[in-house]
C-alpha positions as CSV (number, residue, x, y, z in Angstrom):
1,X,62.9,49.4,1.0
2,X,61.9,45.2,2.3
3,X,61.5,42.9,5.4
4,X,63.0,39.3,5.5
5,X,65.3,37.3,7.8
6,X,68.6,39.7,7.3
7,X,72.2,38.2,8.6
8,X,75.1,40.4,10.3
9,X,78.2,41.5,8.5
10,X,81.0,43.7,10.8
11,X,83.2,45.7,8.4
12,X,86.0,47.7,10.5
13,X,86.9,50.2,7.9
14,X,90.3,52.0,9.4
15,X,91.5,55.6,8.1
16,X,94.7,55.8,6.4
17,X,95.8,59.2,6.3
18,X,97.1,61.6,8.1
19,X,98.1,61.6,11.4
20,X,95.9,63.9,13.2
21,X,92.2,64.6,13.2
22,X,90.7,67.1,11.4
23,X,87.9,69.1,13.2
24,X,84.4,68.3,12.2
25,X,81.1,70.3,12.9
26,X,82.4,73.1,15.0
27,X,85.8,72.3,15.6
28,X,85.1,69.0,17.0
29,X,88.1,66.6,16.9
30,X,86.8,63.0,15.9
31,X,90.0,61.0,15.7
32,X,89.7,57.8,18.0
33,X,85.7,57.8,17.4
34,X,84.1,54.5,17.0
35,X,80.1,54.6,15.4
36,X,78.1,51.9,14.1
37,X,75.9,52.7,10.9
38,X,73.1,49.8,10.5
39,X,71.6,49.6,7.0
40,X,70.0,46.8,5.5
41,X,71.1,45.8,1.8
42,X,71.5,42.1,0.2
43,X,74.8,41.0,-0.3
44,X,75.6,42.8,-4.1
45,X,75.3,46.1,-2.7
46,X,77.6,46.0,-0.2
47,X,80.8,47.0,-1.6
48,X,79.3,50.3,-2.5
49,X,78.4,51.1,1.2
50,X,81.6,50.1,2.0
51,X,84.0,52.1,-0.6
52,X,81.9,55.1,0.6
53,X,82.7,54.7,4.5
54,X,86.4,54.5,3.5
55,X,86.2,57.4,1.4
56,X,84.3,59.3,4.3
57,X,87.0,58.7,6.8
58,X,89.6,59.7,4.1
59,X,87.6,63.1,3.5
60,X,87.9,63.6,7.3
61,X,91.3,62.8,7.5
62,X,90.0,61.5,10.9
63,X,90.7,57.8,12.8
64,X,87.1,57.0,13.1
65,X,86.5,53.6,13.0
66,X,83.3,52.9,11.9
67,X,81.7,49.8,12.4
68,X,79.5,49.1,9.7
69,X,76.5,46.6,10.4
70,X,75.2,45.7,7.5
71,X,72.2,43.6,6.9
72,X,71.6,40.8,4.7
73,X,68.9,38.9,3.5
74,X,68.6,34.6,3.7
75,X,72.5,34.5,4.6
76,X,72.9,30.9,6.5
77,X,74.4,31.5,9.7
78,X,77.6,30.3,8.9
79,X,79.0,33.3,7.2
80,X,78.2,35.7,9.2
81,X,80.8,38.0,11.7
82,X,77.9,38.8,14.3
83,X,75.4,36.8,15.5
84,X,72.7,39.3,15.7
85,X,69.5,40.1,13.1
86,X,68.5,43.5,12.7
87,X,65.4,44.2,10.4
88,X,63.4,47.2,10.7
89,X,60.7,46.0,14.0
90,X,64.1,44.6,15.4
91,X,66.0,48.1,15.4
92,X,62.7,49.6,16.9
93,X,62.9,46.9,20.0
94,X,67.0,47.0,20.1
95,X,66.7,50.5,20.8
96,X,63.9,50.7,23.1
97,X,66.2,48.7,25.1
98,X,69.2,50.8,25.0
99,X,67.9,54.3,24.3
100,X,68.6,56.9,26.0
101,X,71.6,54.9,28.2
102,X,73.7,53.6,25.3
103,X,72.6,52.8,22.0
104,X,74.7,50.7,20.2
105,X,74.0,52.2,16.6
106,X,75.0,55.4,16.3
107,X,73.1,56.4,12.6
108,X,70.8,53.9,10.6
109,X,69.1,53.8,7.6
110,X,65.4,52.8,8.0
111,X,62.5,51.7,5.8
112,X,60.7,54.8,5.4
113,X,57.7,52.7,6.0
114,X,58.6,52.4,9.5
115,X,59.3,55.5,11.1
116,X,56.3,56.4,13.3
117,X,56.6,53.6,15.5
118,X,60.9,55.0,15.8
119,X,58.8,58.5,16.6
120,X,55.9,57.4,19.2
121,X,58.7,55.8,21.3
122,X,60.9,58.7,21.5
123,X,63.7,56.2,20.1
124,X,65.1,59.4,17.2
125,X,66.6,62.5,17.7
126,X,66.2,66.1,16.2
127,X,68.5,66.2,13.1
128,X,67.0,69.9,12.5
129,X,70.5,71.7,12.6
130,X,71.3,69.7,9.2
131,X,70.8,71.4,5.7
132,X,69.2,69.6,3.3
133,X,71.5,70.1,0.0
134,X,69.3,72.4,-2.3
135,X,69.3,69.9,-5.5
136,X,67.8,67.2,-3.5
137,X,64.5,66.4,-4.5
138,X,61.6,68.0,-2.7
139,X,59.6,64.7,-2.7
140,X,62.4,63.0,-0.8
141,X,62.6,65.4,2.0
142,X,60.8,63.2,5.1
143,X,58.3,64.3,6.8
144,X,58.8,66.3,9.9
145,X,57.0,65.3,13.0
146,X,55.7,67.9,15.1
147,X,57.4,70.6,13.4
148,X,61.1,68.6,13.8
149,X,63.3,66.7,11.3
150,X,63.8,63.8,12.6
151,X,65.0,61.8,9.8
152,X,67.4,62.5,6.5
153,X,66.7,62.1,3.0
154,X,69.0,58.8,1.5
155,X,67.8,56.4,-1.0
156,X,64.7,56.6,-3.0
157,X,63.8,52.9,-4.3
158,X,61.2,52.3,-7.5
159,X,60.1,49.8,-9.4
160,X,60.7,49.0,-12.9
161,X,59.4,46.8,-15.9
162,X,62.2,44.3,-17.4
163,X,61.1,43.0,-21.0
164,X,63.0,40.3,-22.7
165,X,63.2,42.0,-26.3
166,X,64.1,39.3,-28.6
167,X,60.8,37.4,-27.3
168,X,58.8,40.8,-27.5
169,X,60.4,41.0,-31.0
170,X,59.3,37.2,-32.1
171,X,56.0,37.7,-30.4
172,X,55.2,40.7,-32.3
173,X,54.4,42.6,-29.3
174,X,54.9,46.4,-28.2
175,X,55.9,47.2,-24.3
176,X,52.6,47.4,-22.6
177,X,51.9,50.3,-21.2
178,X,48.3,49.7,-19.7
179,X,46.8,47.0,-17.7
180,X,44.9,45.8,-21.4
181,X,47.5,45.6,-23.0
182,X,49.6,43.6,-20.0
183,X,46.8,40.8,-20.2
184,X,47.1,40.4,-23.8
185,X,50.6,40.5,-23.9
186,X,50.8,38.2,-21.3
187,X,48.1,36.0,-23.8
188,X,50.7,36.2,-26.7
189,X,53.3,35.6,-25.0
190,X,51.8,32.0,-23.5
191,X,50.7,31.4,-26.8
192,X,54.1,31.1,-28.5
193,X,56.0,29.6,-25.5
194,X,53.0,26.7,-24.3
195,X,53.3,28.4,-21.3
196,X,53.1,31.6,-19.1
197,X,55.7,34.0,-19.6
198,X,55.0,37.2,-17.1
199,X,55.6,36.9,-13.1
200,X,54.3,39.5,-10.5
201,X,56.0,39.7,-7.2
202,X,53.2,38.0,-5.0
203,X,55.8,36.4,-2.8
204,X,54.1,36.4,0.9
205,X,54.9,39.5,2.6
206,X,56.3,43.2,1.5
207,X,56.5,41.8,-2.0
208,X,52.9,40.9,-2.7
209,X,52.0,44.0,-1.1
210,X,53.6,46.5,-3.2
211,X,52.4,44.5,-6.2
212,X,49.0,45.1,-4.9
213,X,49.4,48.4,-3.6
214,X,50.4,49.6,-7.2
215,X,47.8,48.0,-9.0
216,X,45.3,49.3,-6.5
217,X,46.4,52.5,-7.1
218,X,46.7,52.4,-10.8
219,X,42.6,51.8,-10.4
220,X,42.2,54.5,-8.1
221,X,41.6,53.1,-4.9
222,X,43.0,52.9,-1.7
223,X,44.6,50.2,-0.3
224,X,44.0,51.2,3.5
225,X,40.3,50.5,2.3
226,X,41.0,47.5,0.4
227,X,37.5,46.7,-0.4
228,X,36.1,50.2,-2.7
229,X,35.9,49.9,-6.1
230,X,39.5,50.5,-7.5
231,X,40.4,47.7,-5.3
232,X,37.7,45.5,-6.5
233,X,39.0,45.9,-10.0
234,X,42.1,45.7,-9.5
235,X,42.2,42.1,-7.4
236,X,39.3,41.0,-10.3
237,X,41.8,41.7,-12.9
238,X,44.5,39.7,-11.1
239,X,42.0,37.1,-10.6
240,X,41.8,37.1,-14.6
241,X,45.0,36.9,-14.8
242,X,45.6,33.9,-12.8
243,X,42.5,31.8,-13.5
244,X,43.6,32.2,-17.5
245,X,46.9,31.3,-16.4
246,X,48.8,34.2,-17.7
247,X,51.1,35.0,-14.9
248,X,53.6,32.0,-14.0
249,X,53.2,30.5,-10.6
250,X,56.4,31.4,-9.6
251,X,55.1,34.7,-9.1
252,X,54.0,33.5,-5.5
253,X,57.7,33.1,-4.9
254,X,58.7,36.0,-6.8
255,X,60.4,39.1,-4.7
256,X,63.8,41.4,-5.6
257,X,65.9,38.6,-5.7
258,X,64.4,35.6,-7.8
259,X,62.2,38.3,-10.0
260,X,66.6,38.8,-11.1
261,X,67.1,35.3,-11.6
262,X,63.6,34.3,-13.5
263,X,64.6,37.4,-15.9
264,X,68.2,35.7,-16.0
265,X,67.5,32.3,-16.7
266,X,64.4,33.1,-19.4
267,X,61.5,32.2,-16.5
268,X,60.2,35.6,-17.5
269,X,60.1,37.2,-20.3
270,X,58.1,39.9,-18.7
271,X,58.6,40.7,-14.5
272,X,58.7,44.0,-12.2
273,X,61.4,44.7,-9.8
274,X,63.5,47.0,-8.1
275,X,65.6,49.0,-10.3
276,X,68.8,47.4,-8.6
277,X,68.1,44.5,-11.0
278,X,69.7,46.9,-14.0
279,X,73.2,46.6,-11.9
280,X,73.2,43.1,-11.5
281,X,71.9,42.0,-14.9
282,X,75.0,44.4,-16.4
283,X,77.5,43.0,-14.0
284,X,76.3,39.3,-16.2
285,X,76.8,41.1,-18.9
286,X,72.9,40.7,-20.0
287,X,71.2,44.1,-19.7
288,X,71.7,44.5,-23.3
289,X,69.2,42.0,-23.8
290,X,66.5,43.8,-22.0
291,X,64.2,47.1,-22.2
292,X,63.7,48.7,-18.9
293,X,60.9,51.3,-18.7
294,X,58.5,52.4,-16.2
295,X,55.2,50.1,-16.9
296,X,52.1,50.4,-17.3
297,X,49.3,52.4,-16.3
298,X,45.8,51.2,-14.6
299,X,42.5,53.0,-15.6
300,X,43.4,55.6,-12.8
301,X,47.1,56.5,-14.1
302,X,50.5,54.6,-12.8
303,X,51.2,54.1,-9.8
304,X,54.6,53.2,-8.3
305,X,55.4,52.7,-4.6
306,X,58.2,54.4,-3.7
307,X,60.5,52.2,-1.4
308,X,63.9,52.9,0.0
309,X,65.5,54.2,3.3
310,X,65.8,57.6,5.5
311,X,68.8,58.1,7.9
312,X,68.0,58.6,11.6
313,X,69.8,59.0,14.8
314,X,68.8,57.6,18.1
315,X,68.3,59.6,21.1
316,X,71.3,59.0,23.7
317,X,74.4,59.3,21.1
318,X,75.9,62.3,22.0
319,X,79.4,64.3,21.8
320,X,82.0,63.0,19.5
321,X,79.9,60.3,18.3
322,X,77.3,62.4,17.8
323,X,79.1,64.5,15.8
324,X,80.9,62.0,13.5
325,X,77.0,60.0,12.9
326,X,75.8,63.4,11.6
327,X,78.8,64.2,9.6
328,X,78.6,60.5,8.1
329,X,74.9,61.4,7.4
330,X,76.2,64.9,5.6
331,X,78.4,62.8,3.3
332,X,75.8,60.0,2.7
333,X,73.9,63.1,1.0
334,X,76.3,64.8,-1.3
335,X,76.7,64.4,-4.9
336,X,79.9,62.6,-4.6
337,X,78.1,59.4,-2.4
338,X,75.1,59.6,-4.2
339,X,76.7,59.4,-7.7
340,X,78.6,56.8,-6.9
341,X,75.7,54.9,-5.6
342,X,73.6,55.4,-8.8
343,X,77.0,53.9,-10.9
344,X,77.7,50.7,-8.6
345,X,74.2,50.2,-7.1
346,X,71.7,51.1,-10.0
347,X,70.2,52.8,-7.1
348,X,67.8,56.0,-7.1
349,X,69.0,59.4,-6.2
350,X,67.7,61.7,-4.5
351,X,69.3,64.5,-5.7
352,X,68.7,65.9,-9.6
353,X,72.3,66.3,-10.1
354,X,73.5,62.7,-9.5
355,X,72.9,61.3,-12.7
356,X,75.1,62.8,-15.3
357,X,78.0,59.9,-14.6
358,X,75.2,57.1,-15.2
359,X,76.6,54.2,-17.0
360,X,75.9,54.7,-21.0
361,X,74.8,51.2,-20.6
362,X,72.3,52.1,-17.6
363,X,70.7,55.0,-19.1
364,X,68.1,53.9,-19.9
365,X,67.3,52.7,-16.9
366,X,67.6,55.9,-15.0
367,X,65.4,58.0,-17.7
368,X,62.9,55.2,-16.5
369,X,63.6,55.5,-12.9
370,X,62.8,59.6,-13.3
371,X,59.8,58.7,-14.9
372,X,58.6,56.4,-12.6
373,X,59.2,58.8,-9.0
374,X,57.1,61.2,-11.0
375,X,54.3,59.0,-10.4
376,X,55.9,57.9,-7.1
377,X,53.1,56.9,-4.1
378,X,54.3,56.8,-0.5
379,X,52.8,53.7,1.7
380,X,51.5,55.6,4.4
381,X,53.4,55.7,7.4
382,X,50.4,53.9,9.9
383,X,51.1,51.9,12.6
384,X,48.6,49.1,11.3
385,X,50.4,48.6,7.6
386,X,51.5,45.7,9.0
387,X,47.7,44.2,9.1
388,X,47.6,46.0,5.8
389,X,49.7,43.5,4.4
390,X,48.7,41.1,5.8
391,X,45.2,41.1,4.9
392,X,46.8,41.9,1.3
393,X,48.4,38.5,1.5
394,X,45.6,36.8,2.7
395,X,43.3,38.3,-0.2
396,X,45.8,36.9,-2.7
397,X,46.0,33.4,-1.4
398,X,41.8,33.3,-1.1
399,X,41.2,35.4,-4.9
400,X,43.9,33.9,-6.9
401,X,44.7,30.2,-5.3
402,X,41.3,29.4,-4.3
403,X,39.5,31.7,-6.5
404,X,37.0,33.2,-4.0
405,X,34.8,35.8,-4.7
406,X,36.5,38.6,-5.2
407,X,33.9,41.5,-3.5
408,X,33.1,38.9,-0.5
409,X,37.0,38.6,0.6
410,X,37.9,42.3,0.4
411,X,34.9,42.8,2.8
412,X,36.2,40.9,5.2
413,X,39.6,41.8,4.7
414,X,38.7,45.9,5.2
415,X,37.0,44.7,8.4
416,X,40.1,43.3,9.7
417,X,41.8,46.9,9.1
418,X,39.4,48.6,10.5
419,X,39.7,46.7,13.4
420,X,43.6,47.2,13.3
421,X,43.1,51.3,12.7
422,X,40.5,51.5,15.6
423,X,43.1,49.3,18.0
424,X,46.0,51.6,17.1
């Protein structure tokens, strides 16, 4: 669900039972198999991914050896196995190199943001003989393009709101559940500590535009306008928020990994972020301290983008391999994978029946996260988003830093999409 600089790590996983292979997907004898799967998680979530592929291979009872790329963010160099960045553009240029000859990952699990390009290219293959399991969700079946499935339903990814509730407590305050309310929390809450209390993720990039993509929403516009009137409102009320000096400035460095750290070390009191933060603040023994819910809503309703990965295979993986990426991808999707994934990860599900093993600690951050993908908006899948951002960004740096007008910059700002749209 987030682009960024991402490091290598190799994991051989090795089976351990049995001494023959058991057939798989039509008698198909995997033992010997080598297949990479490429997914991009930070460094926390990676023993999850890992447990699973072992368990995969022990469900098999097959010797496939899976080499298991996985990606993480701002890693320095030095501890890495491989010597090779993959982010989401960087698969899509990997494989247009080796597809359909000999691609050297074999399933992956991409932002669901960035699937046409995968599509225009001919880089994916037809995944249409797989059966979606009947308790996944219908809202996180992909797309199909052209009348194909391309791509596989894995990991939904929301946002949350993390309150500190001793501070709430001291303050006086309620959880805000509107954007009035947000400002004069934000108000009471710089009142009592001298200074501001609340950070937004505005951190250049994806982070700043799912911020603004949300709140946009939440005031019915559109962000692939970015300058009618929800969009106006929404940016002026950030504006607000900013010139009043409500919002912290380490909001422009704020994204899913420090937003976990300014909620650790008291920075905020108030701050949005991906619901993986509930795992990590339990594992320091700190969620206790906080109340997770789903937010607040704008004049239009909430609005929450709704992040996370698909799995895909490229075109040119065929026979054994083939078969093991697509049994890998079966086992990705059952309950057993994704339970486990909601208990170590705090991650979303995307199947109803994955939840009834939550952490008693963590429930409430799963009722949230059900509340939230009920008002769930997909980032439409265009192949100028990334001017989209961009021009988010840029908006942000000219509203809030250098307080420009707020109609007068979104103008320009839709111009420079439109130009994008019309070129792609």
């Amino acid at each position: 669900m987030i682009p960024a600089v991402l490091a290598i790590v190799m994991a051989l996983v090795m089976a351990a039972c049995g001494t023959g292979a058991a057939p798989l997907r039509g008698g198909e004898r995997l033992a010997g198999t080598e297949i990479t799967f490429s997914i991009g998680i930070p460094d926390e979530e990676r023993p999850a991914i890992q447990e699973l592929l072992s368990r995969f291979q022990q469900r098999t009872r097959s010797r496939v050896n899976v080499a298991f790329l996985s990606r993480f963010r701002d890693q320095p160099a030095s501890r890495v196995n491989l010597e090779t960045s993959i982010d989401s553009r960087e698969l899509i240029a990997k494989l247009e190199k080796e597809v359909p000859d000999n691609p050297s990952v074999h399933l992956f699990a991409q932002d669901n943001l960035a699937l046409t390009p995968l599509v225009d290219a001919g880089l994916v293959q037809d995944v249409s003989e797989v059966e979606i399991p009947a308790t996944v969700i219908d809202s996180m079946v992909p797309p199909t393009f052209g009348g194909r499935r391309l791509f596989l339903p894995f990991r939904p990814n929301v946002r949350l709101t993390y309150l500190d509730e001793e501070r709430f407590r001291i303050a006086g305050l309620r959880p805000p559940t509107t954007t009035h309310d947000l400002m004069a929390a934000a108000r009471r809450l710089k009142e009592l500590a001298g200074e501001p209390a609340v950070t937004l993720s505005l951190a250049e990039g994806d982070p700043a535009a799912v911020t603004i993509s949300e709140l946009i929403v939440s005031y019915g516009g559109d962000p692939l306008q970015l300058n009618d009137p929800g969009s106006v409102q929404a940016f002026s009320f950030l504006q607000q928020l900013w010139s009043e000096g409500l919002i912290a400035r380490e909001s422009l460095f704020a994204r899913y990994d420090t937003e976990v750290e300014y909620l650790r070390t008291g920075t905020s009191t108030l701050a949005q972020n991906w619901s993986f933060t509930s795992a990590v603040l339990a594992k320091h023994r700190v969620l206790g301290s906080f109340r997770v819910y789903p937010g607040w809503k704008g004049p239009a309703g909430a609005a929450h983008v709704i992040g996370g990965e698909v799995l895909g295979i490229p075109k040119g993986v065929r026979g054994k391999q083939r078969a093991a990426a697509l049994a890998l991808a079966e086992y990705l999707m059952s309950r057993e994978a994704q339970q486990f994934l909601v208990q170590e990860n705090a991650w979303a599900s995307i199947r109803t029946d994955a939840y009834d093993t939550v952490p008693v600690e963590q429930q409430e951050t799963f009722d949230a996260i059900q509340e939230a993908l009920e008002d769930g908006w997909f980032r439409p899948s265009v192949p100028y988003w990334p001017q989209v951002t961009a021009s988010m960004n840029e908006a942000v740096d000219r509203i809030l830093l250098q307080q420009q007008e707020v109609t007068a910059v979104l103008d320009e700002m839709h111009a420079k999409i439109e130009t994008a749209r019309r070129s792609a």
